[in-house]
C-alpha positions in Angstrom: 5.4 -79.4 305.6 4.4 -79.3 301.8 4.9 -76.5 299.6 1.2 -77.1 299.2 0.4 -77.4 302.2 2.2 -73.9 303.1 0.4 -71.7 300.7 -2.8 -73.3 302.0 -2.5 -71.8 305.3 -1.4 -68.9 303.4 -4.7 -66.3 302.2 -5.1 -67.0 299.2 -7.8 -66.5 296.6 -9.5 -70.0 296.0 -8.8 -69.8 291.9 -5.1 -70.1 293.0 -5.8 -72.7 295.6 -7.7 -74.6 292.4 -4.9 -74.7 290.3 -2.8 -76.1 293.3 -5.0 -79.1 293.3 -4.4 -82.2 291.6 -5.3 -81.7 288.0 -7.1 -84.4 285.2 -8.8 -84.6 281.5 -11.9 -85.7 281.6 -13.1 -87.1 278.1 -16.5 -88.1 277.6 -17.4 -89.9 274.5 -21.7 -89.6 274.0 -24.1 -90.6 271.0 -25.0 -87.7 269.4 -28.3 -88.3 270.2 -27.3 -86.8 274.4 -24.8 -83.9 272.5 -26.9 -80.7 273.5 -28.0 -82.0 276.4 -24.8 -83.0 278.0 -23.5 -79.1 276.7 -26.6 -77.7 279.0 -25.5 -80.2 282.4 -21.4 -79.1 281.5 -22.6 -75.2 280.6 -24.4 -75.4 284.3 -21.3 -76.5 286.6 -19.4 -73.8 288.0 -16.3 -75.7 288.4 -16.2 -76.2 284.8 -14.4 -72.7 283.0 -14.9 -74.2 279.3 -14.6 -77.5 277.1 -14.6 -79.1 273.6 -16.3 -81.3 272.0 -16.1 -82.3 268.6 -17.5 -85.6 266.2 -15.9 -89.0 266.2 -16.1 -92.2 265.1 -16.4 -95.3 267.8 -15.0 -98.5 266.6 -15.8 -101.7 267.7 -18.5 -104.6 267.4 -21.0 -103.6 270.1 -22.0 -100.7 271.8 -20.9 -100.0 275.4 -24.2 -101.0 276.7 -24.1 -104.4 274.8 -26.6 -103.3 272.2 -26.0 -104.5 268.7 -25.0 -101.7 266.3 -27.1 -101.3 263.4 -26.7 -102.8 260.1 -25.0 -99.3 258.3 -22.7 -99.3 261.7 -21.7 -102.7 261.3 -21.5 -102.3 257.2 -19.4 -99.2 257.4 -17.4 -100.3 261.0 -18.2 -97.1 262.7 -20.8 -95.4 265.3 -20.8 -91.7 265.1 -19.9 -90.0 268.3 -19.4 -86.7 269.9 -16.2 -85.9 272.5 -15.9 -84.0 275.3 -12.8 -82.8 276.8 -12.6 -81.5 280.1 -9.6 -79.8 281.7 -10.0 -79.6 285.8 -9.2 -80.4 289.3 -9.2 -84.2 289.3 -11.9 -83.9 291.9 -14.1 -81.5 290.5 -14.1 -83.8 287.4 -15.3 -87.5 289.7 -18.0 -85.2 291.0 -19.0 -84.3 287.8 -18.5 -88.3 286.6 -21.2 -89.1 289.4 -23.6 -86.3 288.5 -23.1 -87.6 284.8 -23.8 -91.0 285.5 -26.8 -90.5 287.6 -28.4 -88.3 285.2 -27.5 -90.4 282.0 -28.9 -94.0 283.7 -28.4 -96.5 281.4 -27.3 -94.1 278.4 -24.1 -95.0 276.1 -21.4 -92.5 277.8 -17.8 -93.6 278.0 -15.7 -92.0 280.5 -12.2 -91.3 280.5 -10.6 -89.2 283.5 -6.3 -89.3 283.4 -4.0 -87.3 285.5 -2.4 -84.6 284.3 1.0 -83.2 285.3 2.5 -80.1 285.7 4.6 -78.7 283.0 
Protein backbone atom coordinates (compact mmCIF):
# COMPACT_ATOMS: atom_id res chain seq x y z
CA UNK A 1 0.00 0.00 0.00
CA UNK A 2 1.15 3.54 -1.02
CA UNK A 3 1.92 6.21 1.23
CA UNK A 4 -0.72 7.94 -0.86
CA UNK A 5 -2.80 5.64 -0.88
CA UNK A 6 -2.76 5.41 3.17
CA UNK A 7 -3.57 8.97 3.92
CA UNK A 8 -6.45 8.64 1.36
CA UNK A 9 -8.33 6.29 3.44
CA UNK A 10 -7.25 8.51 6.16
CA UNK A 11 -9.96 11.79 6.87
CA UNK A 12 -8.52 14.22 5.46
CA UNK A 13 -9.50 17.67 4.38
CA UNK A 14 -9.59 17.58 0.42
CA UNK A 15 -6.93 20.76 0.09
CA UNK A 16 -4.45 18.25 1.61
CA UNK A 17 -5.74 15.38 -0.55
CA UNK A 18 -5.07 18.18 -3.59
CA UNK A 19 -1.65 18.68 -2.88
CA UNK A 20 -1.15 14.84 -2.79
CA UNK A 21 -2.10 14.62 -6.29
CA UNK A 22 0.07 14.67 -9.13
CA UNK A 23 1.08 18.27 -9.80
CA UNK A 24 1.83 20.34 -13.45
CA UNK A 25 2.43 23.98 -14.98
CA UNK A 26 0.15 24.80 -17.27
CA UNK A 27 1.36 27.73 -19.71
CA UNK A 28 -0.85 29.14 -22.08
CA UNK A 29 0.53 31.42 -24.60
CA UNK A 30 -2.76 33.74 -26.27
CA UNK A 31 -2.86 36.88 -28.70
CA UNK A 32 -3.56 39.64 -26.71
CA UNK A 33 -6.49 40.16 -28.56
CA UNK A 34 -8.22 36.77 -26.02
CA UNK A 35 -6.09 38.35 -22.69
CA UNK A 36 -9.13 39.63 -20.53
CA UNK A 37 -11.21 37.17 -21.65
CA UNK A 38 -9.15 34.16 -20.86
CA UNK A 39 -8.53 36.11 -17.14
CA UNK A 40 -12.56 35.93 -16.75
CA UNK A 41 -12.74 31.75 -17.89
CA UNK A 42 -9.25 31.24 -15.29
CA UNK A 43 -10.82 33.98 -12.52
CA UNK A 44 -14.14 31.56 -12.78
CA UNK A 45 -12.55 27.87 -12.05
CA UNK A 46 -12.40 26.96 -8.61
CA UNK A 47 -9.65 24.58 -8.94
CA UNK A 48 -7.53 27.38 -9.97
CA UNK A 49 -6.13 29.42 -6.44
CA UNK A 50 -4.21 32.19 -8.74
CA UNK A 51 -1.89 32.68 -11.87
CA UNK A 52 0.33 34.99 -13.95
CA UNK A 53 0.34 36.27 -16.95
CA UNK A 54 2.59 38.66 -18.45
CA UNK A 55 3.67 40.00 -22.38
CA UNK A 56 5.80 38.06 -24.71
CA UNK A 57 7.14 37.89 -27.90
CA UNK A 58 6.26 34.64 -30.24
CA UNK A 59 8.85 33.86 -32.75
CA UNK A 60 8.55 32.11 -35.74
CA UNK A 61 7.27 32.43 -39.48
CA UNK A 62 3.57 31.61 -39.16
CA UNK A 63 1.10 31.61 -36.62
CA UNK A 64 -0.02 28.45 -34.90
CA UNK A 65 -3.11 28.33 -36.88
CA UNK A 66 -1.16 28.58 -40.24
CA UNK A 67 -2.12 32.26 -40.83
CA UNK A 68 0.48 34.49 -42.29
CA UNK A 69 1.78 37.07 -39.82
CA UNK A 70 1.47 40.58 -40.86
CA UNK A 71 3.90 42.55 -42.63
CA UNK A 72 5.26 44.63 -39.15
CA UNK A 73 5.38 40.85 -37.59
CA UNK A 74 7.35 39.56 -40.24
CA UNK A 75 9.57 42.98 -40.58
CA UNK A 76 10.31 43.12 -36.90
CA UNK A 77 10.39 38.89 -36.36
CA UNK A 78 7.95 38.93 -33.57
CA UNK A 79 4.07 38.53 -32.61
CA UNK A 80 3.16 39.95 -29.40
CA UNK A 81 1.78 37.57 -26.89
CA UNK A 82 0.39 37.27 -23.49
CA UNK A 83 1.45 34.11 -20.94
CA UNK A 84 -0.23 32.35 -18.57
CA UNK A 85 1.16 30.21 -15.98
CA UNK A 86 -0.78 27.87 -14.05
CA UNK A 87 0.37 25.99 -11.09
CA UNK A 88 -2.15 22.83 -10.25
CA UNK A 89 -3.07 19.26 -10.01
CA UNK A 90 -2.09 17.79 -13.37
CA UNK A 91 -5.71 16.89 -13.70
CA UNK A 92 -7.39 19.86 -12.78
CA UNK A 93 -5.16 21.60 -15.43
CA UNK A 94 -6.30 18.81 -18.76
CA UNK A 95 -9.81 19.66 -17.59
CA UNK A 96 -9.18 23.09 -17.79
CA UNK A 97 -7.10 22.40 -21.37
CA UNK A 98 -10.48 20.90 -22.68
CA UNK A 99 -12.79 23.71 -21.35
CA UNK A 100 -10.06 26.05 -23.04
CA UNK A 101 -10.06 24.52 -26.19
CA UNK A 102 -13.76 24.16 -26.60
CA UNK A 103 -14.37 27.69 -25.80
CA UNK A 104 -11.46 29.20 -27.89
CA UNK A 105 -12.51 27.09 -31.32
CA UNK A 106 -10.24 27.85 -33.79
CA UNK A 107 -8.39 30.69 -31.77
CA UNK A 108 -4.40 30.97 -31.59
CA UNK A 109 -3.70 29.38 -28.00
CA UNK A 110 -0.62 27.29 -27.40
CA UNK A 111 -0.69 25.00 -24.67
CA UNK A 112 1.97 23.79 -22.61
CA UNK A 113 1.21 21.40 -19.51
CA UNK A 114 4.76 19.71 -17.80
CA UNK A 115 4.91 17.72 -14.68
CA UNK A 116 6.16 19.05 -11.88
CA UNK A 117 7.99 17.31 -9.01
CA UNK A 118 8.20 17.46 -5.55
CA UNK A 119 10.93 19.42 -3.95
Amino acid sequence: MTQETTLQNQVLPNTVLQSLAPQGLLILIVPPTLEEMLIDVLLQRPEISGFTSSKVSGHGSVHSDGAQLSIVEQVTGRQQRVQFMLHASIADLQNLTTVIKAKFRSTDIHCILLPILPC
